[in-house]
C-alpha positions in Angstrom: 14.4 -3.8 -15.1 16.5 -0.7 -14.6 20.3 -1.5 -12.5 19.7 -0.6 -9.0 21.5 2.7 -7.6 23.3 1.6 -5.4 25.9 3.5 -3.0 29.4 1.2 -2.3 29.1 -1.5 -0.1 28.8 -0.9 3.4 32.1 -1.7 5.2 32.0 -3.2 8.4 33.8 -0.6 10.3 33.3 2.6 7.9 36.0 4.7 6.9 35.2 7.7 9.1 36.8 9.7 11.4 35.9 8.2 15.0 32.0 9.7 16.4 33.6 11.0 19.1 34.5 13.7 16.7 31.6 13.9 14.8 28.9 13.4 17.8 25.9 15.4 16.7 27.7 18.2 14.4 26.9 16.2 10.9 23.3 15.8 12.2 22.9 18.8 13.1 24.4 20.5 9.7 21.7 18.5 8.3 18.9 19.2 10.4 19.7 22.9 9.9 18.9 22.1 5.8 15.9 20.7 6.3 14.4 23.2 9.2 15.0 26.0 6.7 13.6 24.3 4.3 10.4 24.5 5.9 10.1 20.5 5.5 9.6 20.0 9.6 6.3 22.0 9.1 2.9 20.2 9.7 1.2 19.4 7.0 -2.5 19.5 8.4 -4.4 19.8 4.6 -2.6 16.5 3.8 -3.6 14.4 6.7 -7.5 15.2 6.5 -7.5 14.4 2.9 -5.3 11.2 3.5 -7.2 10.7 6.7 -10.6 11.3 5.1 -9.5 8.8 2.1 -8.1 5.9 4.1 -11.2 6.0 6.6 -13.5 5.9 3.6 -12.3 3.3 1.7 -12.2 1.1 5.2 -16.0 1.8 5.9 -16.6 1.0 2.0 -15.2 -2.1 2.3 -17.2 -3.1 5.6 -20.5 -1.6 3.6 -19.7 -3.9 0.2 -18.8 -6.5 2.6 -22.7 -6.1 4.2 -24.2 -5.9 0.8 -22.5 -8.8 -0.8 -23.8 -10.7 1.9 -23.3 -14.5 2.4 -21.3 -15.6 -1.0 -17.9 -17.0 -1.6 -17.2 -13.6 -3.5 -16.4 -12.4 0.0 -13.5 -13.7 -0.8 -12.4 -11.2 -3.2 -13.5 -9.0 -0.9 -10.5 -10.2 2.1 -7.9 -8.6 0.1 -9.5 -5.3 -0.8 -10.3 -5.5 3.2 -6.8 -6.5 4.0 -5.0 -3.3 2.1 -7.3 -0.9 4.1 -6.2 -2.7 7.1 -2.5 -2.3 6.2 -3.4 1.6 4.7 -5.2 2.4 8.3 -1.9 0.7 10.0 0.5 3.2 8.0 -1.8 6.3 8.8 -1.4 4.8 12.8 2.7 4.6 12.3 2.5 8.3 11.3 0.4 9.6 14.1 2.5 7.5 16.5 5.8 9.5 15.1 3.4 13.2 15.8 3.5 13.6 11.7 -0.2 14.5 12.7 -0.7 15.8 15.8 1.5 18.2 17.5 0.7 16.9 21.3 1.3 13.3 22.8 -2.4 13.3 23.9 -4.2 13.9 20.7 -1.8 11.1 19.5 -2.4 8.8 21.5 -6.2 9.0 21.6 -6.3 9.0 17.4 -3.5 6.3 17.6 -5.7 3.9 20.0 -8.8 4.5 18.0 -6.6 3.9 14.4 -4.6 0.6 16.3 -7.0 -0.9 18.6 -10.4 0.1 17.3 -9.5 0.0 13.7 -7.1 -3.1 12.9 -7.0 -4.9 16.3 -3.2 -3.9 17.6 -2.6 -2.7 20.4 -1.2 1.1 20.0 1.1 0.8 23.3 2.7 -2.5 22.8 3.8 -0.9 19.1 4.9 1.9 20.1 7.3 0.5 22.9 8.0 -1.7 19.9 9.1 0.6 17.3 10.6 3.2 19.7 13.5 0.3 20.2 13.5 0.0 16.9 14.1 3.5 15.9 16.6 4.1 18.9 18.8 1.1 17.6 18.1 0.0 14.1 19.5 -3.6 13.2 21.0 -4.1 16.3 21.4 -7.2 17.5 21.0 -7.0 20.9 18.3 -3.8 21.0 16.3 -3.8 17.7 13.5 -5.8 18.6 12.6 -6.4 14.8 15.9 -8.4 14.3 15.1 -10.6 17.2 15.9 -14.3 16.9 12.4 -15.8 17.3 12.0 -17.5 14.6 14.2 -16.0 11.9 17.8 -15.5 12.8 19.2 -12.1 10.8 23.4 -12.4 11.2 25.7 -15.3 11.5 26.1 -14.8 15.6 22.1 -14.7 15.9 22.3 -18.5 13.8 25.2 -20.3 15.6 22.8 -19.5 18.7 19.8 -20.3 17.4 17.4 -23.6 19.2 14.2 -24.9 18.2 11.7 -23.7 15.7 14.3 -21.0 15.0 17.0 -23.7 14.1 14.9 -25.5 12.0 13.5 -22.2 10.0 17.1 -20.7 10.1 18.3 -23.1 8.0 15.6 -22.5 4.6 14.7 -18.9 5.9 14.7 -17.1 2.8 12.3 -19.5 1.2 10.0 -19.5 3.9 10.0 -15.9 4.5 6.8 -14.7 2.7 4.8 -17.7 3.3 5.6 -16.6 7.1 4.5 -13.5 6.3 0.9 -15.0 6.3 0.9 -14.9 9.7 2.2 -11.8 10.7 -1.2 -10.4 10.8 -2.3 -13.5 13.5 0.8 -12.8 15.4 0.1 -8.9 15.6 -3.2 -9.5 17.3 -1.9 -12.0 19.6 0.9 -9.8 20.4 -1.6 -7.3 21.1 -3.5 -9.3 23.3 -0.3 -10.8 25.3 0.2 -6.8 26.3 -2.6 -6.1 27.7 -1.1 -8.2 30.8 2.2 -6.2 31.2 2.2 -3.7 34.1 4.0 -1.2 32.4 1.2 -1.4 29.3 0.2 2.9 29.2 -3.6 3.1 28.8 -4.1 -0.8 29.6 -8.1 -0.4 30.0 -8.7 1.8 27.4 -6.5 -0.4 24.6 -8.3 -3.4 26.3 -11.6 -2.1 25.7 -11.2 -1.2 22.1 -9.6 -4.3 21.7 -12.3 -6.0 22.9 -14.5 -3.8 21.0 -12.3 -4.9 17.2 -12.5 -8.1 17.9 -16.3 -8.1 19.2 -17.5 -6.1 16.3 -15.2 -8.0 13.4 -16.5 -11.6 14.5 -19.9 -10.4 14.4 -20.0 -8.4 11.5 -18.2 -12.1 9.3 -20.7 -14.6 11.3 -23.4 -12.6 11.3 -23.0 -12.6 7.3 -21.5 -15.6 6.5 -21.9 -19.1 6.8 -19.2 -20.6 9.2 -17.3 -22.0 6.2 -16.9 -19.0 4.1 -16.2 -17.2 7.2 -13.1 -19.3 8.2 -12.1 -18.8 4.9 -12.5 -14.7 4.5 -11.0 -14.6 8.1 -7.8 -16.9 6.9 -7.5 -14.9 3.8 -8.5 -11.5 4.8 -5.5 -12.3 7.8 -2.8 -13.8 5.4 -2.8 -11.1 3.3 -2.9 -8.3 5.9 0.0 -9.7 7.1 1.8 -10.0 4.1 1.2 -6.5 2.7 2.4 -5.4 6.2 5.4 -7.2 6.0 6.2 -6.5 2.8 5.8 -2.4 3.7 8.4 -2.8 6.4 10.8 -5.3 4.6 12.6 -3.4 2.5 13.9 -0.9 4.7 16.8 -2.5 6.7 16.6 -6.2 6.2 20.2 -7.1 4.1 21.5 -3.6 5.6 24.4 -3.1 8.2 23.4 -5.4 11.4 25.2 -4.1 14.7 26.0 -5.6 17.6 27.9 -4.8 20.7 31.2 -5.3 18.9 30.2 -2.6 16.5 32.6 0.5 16.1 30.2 3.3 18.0 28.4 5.3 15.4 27.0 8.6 15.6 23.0 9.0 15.1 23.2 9.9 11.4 25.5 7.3 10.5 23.8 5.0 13.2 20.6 5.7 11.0 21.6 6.0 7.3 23.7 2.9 7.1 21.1 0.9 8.7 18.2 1.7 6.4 17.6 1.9 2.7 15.0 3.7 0.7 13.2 2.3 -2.4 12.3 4.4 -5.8 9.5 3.9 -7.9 7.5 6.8 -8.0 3.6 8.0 -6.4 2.3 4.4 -6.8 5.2 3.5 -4.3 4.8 6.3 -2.1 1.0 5.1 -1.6 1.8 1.8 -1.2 4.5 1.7 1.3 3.1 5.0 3.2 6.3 7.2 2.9 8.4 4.3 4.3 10.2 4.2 0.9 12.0 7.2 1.8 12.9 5.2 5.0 16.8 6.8 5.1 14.8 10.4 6.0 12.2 9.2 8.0 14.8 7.3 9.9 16.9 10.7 10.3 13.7 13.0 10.6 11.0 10.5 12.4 8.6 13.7 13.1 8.5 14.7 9.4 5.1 14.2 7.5 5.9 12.2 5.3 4.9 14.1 2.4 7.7 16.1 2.8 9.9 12.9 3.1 10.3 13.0 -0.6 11.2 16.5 -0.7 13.9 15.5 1.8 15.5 13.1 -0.3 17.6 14.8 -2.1 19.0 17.2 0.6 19.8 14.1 3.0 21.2 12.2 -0.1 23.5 15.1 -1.7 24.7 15.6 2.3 25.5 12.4 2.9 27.6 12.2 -0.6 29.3 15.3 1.1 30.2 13.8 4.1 31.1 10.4 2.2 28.2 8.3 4.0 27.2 5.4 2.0 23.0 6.3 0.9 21.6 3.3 -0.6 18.0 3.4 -2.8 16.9 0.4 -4.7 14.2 -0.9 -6.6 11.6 -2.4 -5.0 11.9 -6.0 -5.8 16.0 -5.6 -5.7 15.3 -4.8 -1.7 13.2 -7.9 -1.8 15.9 -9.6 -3.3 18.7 -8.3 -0.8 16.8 -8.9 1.8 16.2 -12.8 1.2 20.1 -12.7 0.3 20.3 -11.5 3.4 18.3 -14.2 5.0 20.2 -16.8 3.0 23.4 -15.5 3.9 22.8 -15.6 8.0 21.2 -18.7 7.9 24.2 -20.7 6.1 26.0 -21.6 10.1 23.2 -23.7 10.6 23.1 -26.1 6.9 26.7 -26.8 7.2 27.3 -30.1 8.5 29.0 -30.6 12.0 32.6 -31.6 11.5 33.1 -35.1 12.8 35.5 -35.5 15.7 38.8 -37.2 15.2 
């Protein structure tokens, strides 16, 4: 395997003149490059033929799944099933970000039948979700995907860890993908725990089509299959949905620069580039992880199809070697690897032993 490019190490504090100076003017020297190089621009053609392919390949799935009928080779089935639930998902993140449509309305209606109707999660309660996320990426106290629920992602997070999170913390980065089996679980149970909060947009309509996924998934596997080799497609079809999910958004910013409140004050760009890290490997990659490889421009650019995320890459990377910000790009299993490093790394506060008192 090829040496990962890597950019230098990310210092704590970086060597940079203080934001107060910078605020906005290296962003928008950037912004300028890519505007007039047209890669803002809707890319309509794109997201029919994407559209029209992920969409297809769900309903053939559902159709095989009808004409295999009741046979344990469902079960080879579950994971064809589960990347077309993760594909769908990744179409949903870039209609969420208006990649596809240019109002919030026609987003949210495509985004609610894509999330709810589609794969079961609830369009509002992500989008709150990864709205934080973008606004404060590894942040310790903001971020909500660096919260310490069960994993703990930075020394401070571990010392102040209790429970189930203590006991993980401690052998996180081998449990980490065998956790990942039930991200998918979790994301429908998340879903469903939003429907009961006030401030949930659109409550009756994501309830309904909620209601609707889960009515119409459970009737399609029972209706087919025995109870046994239903419980096992469901477990399967889950485990692996939820894997391939979390293995889309892994490599972006776990082992990356956490912040905290302590945290010299970064401008956006900075705030954004030496948070994230994009992965190389070419069109099979770009399929597979939806554009999120080039997570660095998307991170910088959240609006931009992500066709043209790719084209990006070298402007925001030559730019940033300008203004000497570290721009990090890996292989994908070396951001695996960082990231359980990562995970290793945080966790060691809690398996060292308490010193005995005197």
């Amino acid at each position: 395997m090829p040496s990962p490019t890597l950019a230098p190490p990310v210092p704590a504090a970086p060597a940079a003149p203080p934001a107060s100076q910078l605020r906005g003017s290296d962003f928008a020297g950037l912004s300028r490059l890519i505007t007039e190089a047209g890669l803002m621009r809707r890319r309509p053609g794109y997201y029919i033929a994407r559209i029209a392919l992920v969409v297809g390949f769900y309903l053939a799935g559902w159709t095989a799944f009808a004409a295999i009928g009741n046979s344990w080779y469902q079960l080879l089935l579950a994971p064809v099933l589960a990347i077309a639930f993760t594909q769908l998902a990744l179409v949903a993140h870039d209609i969420a970000h208006r990649q596809v449509f240019r109002t919030r309305r026609a987003s949210e209606i495509a985004g609610l039948v894509a999330g709810n109707l589609g794969i079961g999660m609830s369009y509002g309660w992500w989008m709150d979700k990864h709205t934080r996320h973008h606004a404060n990426p590894n942040h310790e106290d903001h971020d909500p995907d660096v919260n310490p629920d069960l994993l703990v992602w930075s020394a401070n997070q571990a010392r102040n860890a209790k429970g189930i999170a203590k006991w993980i913390g401690r052998r996180q980065a081998l449990l980490f993908f065998p956790l990942l089996t039930l991200e998918g679980l979790n994301l429908h149970v998340n879903s469903v725990r939003a429907l009961f909060r006030p401030t949930l947009r659109n409550r009756r309509a994501e309830a309904l089509l909620l209601a609707l996924h889960l009515a119409a998934y459970l009737a399609t596997v029972l209706l087919v299959l025995s109870p046994g080799k239903a419980a096992a497609f469901v477990a399967i079809h889950l485990a692996l949905f939820g894997v391939y999910l979390g293995c889309t958004f892994a490599p972006n910013h776990k082992g990356m620069e956490m912040l905290n409140t302590d945290s010299q004050q970064l401008d956006f760009l900075r705030r954004q580039v030496v948070t994230s890290r994009n992965v190389r490997g070419g069109h099979l990659i770009n399929v597979l992880l939806g554009g999120l490889n080039y997570q660095i421009e998307h991170h910088l650019f959240p609006s931009m199809p992500s066709v043209n995320l790719r084209r990006a890459k070298p402007i925001v990377r030559d730019f940033c070697a300008q203004i000497g910000v570290p721009y990090v790009e890996t292989s994908l299993v070396h951001s695996y690897r960082l990231a359980l490093r990562h995970l290793h790394e945080a966790g060691a506060p809690l398996r060292r032993k308490p010193t005995p008192n005197p």
